[in-house]
C-alpha positions as CSV (number, residue, x, y, z in Angstrom):
1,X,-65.0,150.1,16.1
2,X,-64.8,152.9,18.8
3,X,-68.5,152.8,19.7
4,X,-68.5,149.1,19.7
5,X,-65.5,149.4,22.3
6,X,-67.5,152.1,23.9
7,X,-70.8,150.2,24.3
8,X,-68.7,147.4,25.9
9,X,-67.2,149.0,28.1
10,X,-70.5,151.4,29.7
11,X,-71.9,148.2,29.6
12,X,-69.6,146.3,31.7
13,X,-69.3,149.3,34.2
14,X,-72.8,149.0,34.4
15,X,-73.1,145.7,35.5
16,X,-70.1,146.1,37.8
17,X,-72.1,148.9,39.7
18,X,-75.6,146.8,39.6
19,X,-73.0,143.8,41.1
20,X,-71.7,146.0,43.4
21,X,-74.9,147.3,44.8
22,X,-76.3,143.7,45.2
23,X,-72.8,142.9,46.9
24,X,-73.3,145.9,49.4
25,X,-77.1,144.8,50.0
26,X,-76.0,141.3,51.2
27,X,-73.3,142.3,53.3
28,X,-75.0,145.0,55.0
29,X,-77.8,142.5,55.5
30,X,-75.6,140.0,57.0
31,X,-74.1,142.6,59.3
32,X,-77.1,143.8,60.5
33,X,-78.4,140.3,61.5
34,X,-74.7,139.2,63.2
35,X,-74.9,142.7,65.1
36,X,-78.6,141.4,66.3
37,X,-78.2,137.8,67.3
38,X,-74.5,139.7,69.0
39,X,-76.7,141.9,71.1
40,X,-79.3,138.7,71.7
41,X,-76.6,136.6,73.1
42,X,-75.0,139.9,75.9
43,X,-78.9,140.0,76.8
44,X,-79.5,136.6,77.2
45,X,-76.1,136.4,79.1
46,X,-76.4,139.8,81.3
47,X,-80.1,138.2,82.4
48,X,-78.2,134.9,83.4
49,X,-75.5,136.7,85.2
50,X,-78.1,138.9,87.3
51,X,-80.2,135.8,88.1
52,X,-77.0,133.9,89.2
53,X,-75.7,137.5,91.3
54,X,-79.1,137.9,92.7
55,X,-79.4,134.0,93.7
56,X,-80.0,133.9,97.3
57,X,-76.6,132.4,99.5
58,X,-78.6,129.4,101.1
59,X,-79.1,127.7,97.4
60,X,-76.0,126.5,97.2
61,X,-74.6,124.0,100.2
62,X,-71.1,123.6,101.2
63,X,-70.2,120.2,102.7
64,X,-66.9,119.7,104.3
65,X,-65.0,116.2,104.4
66,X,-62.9,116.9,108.0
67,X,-63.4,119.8,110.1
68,X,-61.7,122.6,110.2
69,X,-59.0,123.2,112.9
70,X,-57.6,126.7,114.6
71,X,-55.8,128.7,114.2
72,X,-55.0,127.8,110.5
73,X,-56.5,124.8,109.0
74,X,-57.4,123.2,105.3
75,X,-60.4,121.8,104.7
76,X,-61.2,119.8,101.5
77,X,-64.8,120.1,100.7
78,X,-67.4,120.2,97.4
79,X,-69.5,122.9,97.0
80,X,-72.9,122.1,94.8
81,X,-75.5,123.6,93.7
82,X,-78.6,121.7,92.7
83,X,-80.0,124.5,90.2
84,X,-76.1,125.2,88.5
85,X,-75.3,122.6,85.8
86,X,-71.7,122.7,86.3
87,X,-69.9,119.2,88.0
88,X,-69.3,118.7,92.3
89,X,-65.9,120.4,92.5
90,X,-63.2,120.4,95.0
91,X,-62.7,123.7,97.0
92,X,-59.8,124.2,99.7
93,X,-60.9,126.4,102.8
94,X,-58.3,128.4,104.9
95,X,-59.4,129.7,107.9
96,X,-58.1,131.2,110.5
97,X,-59.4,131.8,114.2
């Protein structure tokens, strides 16, 4: 009855180790492609920050609704940008002469 007990038991441990090898397969797997498509998305995001840093000034067009008076003044106005996807917004301008 011991060696049956025996056999049971080196059996089971040995399918707990063959289990926990395939477990430490797939989750080293999975890390190693989260860790990629991480490192995918900072490039693809650094590369869209550069290209917006390095935009040239006279892409984007500020139009103002009233002038602006000295010595201090506010100034509603939208700033656009026909290459940016974001909406018209409103921007306040303070100026001072």
């Amino acid at each position: 009855m011991t060696n049956t007990w025996q056999e049971t038991h080196i059996a089971v441990e040995s399918v707990m180790e063959v289990a926990e090898g395939r477990h430490q397969g797939v989750i080293h797997i999975m890390t190693s492609m989260a860790e990629q498509n991480h490192r995918a998305e900072v490039a693809q995001l650094t590369g869209e920050a550069e290209r917006l840093t390095n935009k040239p000034k006279d892409t984007c067009v500020l139009h103002s609704s009233q002038d602006v008076k000295p010595p201090f003044s506010m100034a509603t106005s939208q700033a656009t940008c026909p290459t940016n996807k974001q909406p018209k917004h409103t921007q306040r301008l303070y100026t001072m002469k």
